[in-house]
GUROPA-820076 format. One record per residue: x, y, z of N, C-alpha, C in turn; residue in one letter; residue number from 1. Coordinates in steps of 0.05 Angstrom, whole numbers, plus 32768, in hexadecimal, padded with zeros to 4 digits. Layout:
BEGIN
R n_east n_north n_up ca_east ca_north ca_up c_east c_north c_up residu num
R      X       Y    Z       X        Y     Z      X       Y    Z      A NUM
...
END
This chain:
BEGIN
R n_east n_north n_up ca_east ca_north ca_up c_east c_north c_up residu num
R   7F38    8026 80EA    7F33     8020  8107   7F24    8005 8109      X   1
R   7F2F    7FF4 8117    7F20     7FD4  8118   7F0D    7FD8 8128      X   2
R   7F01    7FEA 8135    7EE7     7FEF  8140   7ED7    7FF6 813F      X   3
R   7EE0    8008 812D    7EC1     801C  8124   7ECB    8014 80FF      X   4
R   7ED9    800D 80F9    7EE2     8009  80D8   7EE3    801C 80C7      X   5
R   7EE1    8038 80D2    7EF0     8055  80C7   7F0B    8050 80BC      X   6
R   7F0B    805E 80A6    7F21     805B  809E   7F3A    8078 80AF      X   7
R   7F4F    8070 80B3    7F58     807A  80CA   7F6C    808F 80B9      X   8
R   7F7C    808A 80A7    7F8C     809B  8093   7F8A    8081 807C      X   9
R   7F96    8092 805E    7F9B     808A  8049   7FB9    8090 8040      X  10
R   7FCE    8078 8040    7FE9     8080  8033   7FED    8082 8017      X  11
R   7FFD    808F 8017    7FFF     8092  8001   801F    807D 7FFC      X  12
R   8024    8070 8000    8035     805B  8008   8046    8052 7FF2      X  13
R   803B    8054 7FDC    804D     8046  7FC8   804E    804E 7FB0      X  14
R   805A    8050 7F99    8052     8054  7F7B   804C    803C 7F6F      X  15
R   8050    802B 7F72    8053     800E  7F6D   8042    7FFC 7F7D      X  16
R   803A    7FE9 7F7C    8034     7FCF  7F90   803C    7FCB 7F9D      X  17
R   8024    7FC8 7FBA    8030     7FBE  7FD0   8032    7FAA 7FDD      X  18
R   8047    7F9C 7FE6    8048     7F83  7FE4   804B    7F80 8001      X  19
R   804F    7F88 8013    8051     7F85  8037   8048    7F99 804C      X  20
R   803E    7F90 8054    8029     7FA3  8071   802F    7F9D 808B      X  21
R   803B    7FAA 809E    8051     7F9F  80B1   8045    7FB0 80C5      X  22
R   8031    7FA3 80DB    802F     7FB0  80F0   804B    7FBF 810C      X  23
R   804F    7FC6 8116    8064     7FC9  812B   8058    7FC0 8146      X  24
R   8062    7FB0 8158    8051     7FA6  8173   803D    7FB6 8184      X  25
R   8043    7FCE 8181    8029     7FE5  8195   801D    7FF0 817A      X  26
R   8019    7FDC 8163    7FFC     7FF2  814E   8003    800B 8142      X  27
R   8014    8017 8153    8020     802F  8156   8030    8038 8130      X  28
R   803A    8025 8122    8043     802E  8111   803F    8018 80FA      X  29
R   8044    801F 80DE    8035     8005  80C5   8053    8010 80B2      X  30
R   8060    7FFB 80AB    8078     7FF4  8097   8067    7FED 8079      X  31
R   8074    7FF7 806E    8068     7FEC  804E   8078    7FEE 803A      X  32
R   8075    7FD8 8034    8088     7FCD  8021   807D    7FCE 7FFC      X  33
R   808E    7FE4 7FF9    8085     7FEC  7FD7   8099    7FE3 7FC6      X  34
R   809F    7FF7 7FB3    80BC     8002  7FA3   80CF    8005 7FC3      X  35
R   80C3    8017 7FCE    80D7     8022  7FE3   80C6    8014 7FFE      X  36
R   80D8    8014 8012    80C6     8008  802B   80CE    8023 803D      X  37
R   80AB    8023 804B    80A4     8043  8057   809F    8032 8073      X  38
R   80A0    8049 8084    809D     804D  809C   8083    8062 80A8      X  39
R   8065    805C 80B3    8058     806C  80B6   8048    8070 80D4      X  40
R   804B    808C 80DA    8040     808A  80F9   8019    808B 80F3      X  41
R   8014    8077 80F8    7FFA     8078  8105   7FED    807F 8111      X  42
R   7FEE    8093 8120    7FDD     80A6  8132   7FE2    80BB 8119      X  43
R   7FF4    80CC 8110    7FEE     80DE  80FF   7FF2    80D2 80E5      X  44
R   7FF1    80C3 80D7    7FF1     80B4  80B8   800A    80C2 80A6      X  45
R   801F    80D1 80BC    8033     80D7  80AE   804F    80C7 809B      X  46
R   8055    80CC 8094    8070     80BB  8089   808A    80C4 8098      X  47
R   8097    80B2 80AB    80A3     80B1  80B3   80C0    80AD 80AB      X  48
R   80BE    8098 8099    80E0     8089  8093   80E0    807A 8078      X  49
R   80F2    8080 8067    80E4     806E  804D   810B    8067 8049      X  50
R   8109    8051 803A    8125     8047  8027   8121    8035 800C      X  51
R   8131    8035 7FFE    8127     802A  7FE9   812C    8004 7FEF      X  52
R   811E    7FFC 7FE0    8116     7FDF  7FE4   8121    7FD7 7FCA      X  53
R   811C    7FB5 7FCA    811F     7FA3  7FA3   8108    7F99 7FA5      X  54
R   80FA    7F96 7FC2    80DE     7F88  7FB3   80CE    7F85 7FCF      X  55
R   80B0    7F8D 7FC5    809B     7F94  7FD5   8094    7F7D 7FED      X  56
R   809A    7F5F 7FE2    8099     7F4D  7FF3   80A9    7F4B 8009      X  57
R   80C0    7F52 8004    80D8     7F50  8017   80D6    7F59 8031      X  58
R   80C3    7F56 803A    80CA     7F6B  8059   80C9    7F58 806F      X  59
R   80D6    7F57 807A    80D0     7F4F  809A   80D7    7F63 80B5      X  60
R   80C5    7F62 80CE    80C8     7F67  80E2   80CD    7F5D 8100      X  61
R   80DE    7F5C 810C    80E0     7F5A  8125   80D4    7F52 813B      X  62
R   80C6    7F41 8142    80B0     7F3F  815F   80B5    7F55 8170      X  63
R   80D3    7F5F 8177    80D1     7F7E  8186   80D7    7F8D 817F      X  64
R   80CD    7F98 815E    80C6     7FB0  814C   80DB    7FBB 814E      X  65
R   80FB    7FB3 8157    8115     7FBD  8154   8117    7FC6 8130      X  66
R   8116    7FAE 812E    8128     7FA0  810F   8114    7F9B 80F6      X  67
R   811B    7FAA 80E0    8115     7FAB  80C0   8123    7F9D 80B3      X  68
R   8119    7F84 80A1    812E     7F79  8096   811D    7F75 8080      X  69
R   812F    7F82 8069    811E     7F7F  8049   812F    7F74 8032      X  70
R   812B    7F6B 8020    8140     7F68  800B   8149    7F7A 7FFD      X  71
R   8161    7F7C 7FFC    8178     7F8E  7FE6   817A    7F85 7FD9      X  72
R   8175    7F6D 7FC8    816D     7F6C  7FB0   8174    7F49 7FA8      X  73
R   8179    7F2C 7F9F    8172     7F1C  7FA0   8194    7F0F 7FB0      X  74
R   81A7    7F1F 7FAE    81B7     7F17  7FBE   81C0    7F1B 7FD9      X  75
R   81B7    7F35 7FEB    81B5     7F45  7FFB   819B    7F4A 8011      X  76
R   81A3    7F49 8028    8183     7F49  803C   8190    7F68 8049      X  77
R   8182    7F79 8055    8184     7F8E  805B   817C    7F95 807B      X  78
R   8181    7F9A 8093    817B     7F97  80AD   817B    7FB2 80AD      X  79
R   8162    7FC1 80B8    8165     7FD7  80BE   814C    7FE1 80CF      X  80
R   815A    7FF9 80E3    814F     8003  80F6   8133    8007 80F7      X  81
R   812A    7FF6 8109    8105     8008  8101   80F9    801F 80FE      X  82
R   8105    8023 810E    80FD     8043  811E   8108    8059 8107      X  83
R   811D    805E 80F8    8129     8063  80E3   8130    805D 80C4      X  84
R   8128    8045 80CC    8129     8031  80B1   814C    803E 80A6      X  85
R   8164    8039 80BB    817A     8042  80B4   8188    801F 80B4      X  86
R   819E    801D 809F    81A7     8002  8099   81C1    8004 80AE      X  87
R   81B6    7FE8 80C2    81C5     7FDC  80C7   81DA    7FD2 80C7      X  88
R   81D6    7FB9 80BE    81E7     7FA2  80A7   81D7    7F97 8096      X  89
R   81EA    7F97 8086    81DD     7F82  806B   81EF    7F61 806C      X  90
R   81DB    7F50 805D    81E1     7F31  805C   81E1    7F2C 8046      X  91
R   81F6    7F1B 8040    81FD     7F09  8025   81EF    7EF7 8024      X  92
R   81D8    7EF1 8008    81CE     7EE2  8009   81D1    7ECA 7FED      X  93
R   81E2    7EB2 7FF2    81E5     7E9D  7FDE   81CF    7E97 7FCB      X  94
R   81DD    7E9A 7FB3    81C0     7E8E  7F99   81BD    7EAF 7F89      X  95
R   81D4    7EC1 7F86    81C7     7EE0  7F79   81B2    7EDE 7F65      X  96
R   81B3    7EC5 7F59    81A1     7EC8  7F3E   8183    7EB3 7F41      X  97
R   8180    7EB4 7F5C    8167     7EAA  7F66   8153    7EBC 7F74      X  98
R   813F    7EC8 7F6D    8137     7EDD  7F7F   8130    7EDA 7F93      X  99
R   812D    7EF5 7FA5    8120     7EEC  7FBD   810C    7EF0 7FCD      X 100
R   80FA    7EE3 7FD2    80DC     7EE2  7FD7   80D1    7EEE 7FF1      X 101
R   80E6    7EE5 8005    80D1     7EDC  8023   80EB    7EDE 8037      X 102
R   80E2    7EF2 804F    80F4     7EF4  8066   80E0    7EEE 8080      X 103
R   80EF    7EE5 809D    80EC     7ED9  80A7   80F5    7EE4 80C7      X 104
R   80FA    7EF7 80D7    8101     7EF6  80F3   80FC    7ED4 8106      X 105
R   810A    7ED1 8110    8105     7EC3  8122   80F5    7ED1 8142      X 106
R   80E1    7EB8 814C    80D3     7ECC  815D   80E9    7EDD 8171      X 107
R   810A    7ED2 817D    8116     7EDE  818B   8122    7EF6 8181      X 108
R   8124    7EF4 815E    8133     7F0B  8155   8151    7F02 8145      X 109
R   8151    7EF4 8156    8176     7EDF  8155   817D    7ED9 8138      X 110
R   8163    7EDA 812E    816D     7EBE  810E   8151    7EC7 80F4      X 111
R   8165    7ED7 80E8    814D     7EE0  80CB   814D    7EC1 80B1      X 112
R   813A    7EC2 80B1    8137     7EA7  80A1   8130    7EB3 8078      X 113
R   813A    7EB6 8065    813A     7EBD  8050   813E    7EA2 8033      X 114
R   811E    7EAD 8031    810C     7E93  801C   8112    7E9F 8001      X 115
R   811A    7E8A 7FE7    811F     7E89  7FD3   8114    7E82 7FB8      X 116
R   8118    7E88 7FA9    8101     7E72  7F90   8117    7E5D 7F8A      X 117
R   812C    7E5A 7F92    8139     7E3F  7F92   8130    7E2B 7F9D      X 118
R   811C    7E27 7FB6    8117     7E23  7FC8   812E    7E12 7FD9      X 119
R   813D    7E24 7FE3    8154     7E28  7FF6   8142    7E43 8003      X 120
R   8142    7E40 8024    8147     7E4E  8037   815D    7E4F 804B      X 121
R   816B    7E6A 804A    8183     7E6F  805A   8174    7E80 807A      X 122
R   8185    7E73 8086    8183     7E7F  80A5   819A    7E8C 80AD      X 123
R   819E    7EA5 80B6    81AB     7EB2  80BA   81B0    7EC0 80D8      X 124
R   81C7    7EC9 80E6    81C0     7ECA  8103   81B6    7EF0 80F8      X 125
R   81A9    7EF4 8100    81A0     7F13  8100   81B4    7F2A 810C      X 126
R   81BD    7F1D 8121    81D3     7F35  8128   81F0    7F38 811A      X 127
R   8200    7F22 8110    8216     7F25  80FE   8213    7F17 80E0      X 128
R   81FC    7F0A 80D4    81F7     7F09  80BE   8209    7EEC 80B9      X 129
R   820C    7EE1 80CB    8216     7EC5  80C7   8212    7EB2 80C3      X 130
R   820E    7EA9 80A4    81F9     7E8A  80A3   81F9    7E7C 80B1      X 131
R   81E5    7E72 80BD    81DE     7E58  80D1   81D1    7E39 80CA      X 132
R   81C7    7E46 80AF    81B6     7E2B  80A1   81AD    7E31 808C      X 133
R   81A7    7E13 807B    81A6     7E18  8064   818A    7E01 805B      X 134
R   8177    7E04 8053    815D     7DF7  805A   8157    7DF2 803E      X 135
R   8157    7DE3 8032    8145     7DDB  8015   812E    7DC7 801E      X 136
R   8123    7DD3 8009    8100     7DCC  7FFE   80FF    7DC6 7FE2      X 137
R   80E5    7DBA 7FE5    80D9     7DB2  7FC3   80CA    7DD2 7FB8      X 138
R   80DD    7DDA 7FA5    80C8     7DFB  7F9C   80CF    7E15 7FB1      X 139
R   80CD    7E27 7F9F    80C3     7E46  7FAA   80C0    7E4C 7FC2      X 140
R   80DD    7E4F 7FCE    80C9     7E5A  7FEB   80B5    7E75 7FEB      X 141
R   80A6    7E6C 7FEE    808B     7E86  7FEC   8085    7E98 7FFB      X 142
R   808B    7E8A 8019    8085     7E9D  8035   8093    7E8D 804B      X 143
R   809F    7EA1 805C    80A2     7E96  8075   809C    7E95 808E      X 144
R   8092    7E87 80A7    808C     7E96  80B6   809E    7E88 80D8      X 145
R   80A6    7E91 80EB    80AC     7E7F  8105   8092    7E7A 811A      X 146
R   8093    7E5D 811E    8081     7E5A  8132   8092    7E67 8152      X 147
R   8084    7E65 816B    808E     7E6F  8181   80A5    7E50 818B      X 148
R   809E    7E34 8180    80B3     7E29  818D   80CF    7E22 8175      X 149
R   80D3    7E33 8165    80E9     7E39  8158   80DD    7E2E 813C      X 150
R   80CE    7E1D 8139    80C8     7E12  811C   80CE    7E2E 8106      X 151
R   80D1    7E22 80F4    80DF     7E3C  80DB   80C3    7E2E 80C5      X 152
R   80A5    7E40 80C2    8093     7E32  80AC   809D    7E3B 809B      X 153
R   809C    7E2B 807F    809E     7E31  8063   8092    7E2A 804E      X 154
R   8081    7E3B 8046    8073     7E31  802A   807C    7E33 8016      X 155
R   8079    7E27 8006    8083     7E1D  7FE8   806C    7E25 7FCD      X 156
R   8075    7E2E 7FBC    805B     7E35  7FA8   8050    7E21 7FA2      X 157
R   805F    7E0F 7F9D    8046     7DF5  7F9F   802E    7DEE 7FB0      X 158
R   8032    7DF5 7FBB    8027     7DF5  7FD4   801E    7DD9 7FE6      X 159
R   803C    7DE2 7FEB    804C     7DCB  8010   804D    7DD7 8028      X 160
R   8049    7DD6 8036    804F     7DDF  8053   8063    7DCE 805C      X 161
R   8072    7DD6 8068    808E     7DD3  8076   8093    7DDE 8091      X 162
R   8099    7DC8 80A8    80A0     7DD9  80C2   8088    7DD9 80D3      X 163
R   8070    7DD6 80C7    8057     7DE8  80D4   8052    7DC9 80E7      X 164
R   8056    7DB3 80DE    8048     7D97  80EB   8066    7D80 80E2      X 165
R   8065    7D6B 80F2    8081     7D62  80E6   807F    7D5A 80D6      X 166
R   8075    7D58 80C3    807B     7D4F  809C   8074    7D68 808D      X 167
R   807B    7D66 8073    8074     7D79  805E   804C    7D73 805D      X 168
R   803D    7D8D 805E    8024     7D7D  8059   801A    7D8C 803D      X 169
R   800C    7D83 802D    8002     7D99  8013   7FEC    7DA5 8020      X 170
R   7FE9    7DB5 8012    7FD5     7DC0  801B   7FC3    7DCF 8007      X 171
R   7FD0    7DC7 7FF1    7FC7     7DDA  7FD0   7FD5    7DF3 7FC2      X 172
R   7FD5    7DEB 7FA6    7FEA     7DFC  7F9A   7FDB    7E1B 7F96      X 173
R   7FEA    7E33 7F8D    7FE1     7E4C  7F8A   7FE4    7E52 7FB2      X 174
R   7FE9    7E48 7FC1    7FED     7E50  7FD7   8004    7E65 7FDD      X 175
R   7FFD    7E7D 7FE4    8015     7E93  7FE1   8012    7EA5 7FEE      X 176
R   7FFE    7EA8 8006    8003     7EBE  8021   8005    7EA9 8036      X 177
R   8015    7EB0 8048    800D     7E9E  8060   8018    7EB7 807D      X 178
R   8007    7EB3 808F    800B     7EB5  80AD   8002    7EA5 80C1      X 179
R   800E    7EAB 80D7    8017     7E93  80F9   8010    7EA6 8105      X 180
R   8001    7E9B 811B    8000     7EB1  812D   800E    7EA2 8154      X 181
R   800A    7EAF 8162    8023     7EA5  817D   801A    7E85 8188      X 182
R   7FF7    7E83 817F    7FEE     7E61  818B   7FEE    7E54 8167      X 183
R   8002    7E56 8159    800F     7E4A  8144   7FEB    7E46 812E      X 184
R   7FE0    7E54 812F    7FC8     7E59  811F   7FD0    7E63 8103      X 185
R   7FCD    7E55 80F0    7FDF     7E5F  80D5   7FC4    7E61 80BF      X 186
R   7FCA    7E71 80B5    7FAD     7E76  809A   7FC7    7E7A 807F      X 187
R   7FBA    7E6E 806A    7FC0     7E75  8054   7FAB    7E7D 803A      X 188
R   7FB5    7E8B 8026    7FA2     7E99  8014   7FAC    7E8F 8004      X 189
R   7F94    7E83 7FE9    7F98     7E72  7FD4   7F8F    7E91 7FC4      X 190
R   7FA1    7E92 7FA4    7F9E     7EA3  7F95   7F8F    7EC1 7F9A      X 191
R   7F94    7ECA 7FB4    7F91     7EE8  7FBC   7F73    7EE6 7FC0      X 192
R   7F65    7EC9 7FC4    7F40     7ECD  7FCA   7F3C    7EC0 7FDB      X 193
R   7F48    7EA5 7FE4    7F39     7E9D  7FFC   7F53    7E97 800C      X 194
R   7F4A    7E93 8025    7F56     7E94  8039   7F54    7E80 804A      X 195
R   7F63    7E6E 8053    7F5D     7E52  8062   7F6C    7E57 807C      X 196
R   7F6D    7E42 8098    7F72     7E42  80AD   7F81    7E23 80B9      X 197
R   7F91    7E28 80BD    7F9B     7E0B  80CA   7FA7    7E0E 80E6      X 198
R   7FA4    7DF1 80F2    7FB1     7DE5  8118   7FC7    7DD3 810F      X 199
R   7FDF    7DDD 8117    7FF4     7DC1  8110   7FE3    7DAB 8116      X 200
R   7FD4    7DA5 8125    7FCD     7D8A  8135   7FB9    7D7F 811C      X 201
R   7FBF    7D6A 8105    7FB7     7D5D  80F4   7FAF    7D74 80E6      X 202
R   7FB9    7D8D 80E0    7FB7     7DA8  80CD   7F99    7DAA 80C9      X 203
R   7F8B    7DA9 80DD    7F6D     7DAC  80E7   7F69    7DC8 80D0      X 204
END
């Protein structure tokens, strides 16, 4: 509970590491991304919906908590029902023997963005799985995230930022969590301990 800091339930969520924590828009429900990616109601800390996953990072969600989109495994992206976690469609993804890191909704929904260690990112339209673009970078795409006026951010394990301001800016290597929030407020976490904050506007 973010108010009183009770712990509210304990999942039992994974056998394995967990690699993604996916709120749903009303609080109301938490996605987690293990071995398998689960579905859990938060008012009762039950398990709702589980399917099997390739990898704990892989998850993305929807801005209107429709749409699950995880990786099937380094060739394959997986769209599936929230509410069910029932498959959709699946997407062909170029490079099979490149893994894959980092997924992406666009804020409308329209266009899933899927990051590579090639560093190639493919854009994809979300409703018929139709490439739209094809984005290279220097390195690893690491994480992705959309700003609200379409920018597509992309970090690089090197640690580049891309998208976020109009040039590539560094920002230091070991850089490998990142989130945006809707007034384009972006934090990233250097080696799982500290935690930094940036303003596109001269990456204040």
């Amino acid at each position: 509970d973010s108010k009183t800091g009770r712990v509210a339930h304990e999942l039992l969520a994974a056998d394995h590491w967990i690699g993604a924590l996916l709120f749903s828009p009303d609080s109301a429900v938490l996605f987690v991304g293990g071995r398998d990616l689960t579905r859990w109601d938060l008012a009762t800390g039950k398990l709702t919906a589980r399917c099997a996953a390739a990898g704990p990072r892989e998850v993305a969600l929807s801005r209107d908590g429709q749409w699950v989109a995880c990786g099937g495994n380094n060739d394959t992206v997986e769209v599936r029902t929230a509410d069910r976690l029932q498959l959709e469609r699946t997407f062909a993804v170029p490079d099979g023997t490149t893994a894959l890191d980092a997924l992406a909704f666009s804020p409308d929904g329209k266009r899933l963005a899927v990051g590579k260690r090639s560093g190639t990112t493919y854009v994809f339209a979300s409703g018929t799985g139709e490439l739209l673009e094809r984005i290279e970078q220097d390195g690893w795409v690491q994480s992705l995230a959309w700003l609200d006026n379409g920018n597509l951010v992309r970090l690089s394990w090197n640690g580049t930022l891309h998208g976020f301001t109009a040039r590539p800016e560094p920002v230091g290597k070991s850089a490998w969590g990142m989130a945006v929030d809707a007034r384009a407020r972006l934090c990233l976490c250097w080696n799982g301990e500290v935690v930094r904050g940036f303003l596109p506007l001269g990456m204040a």
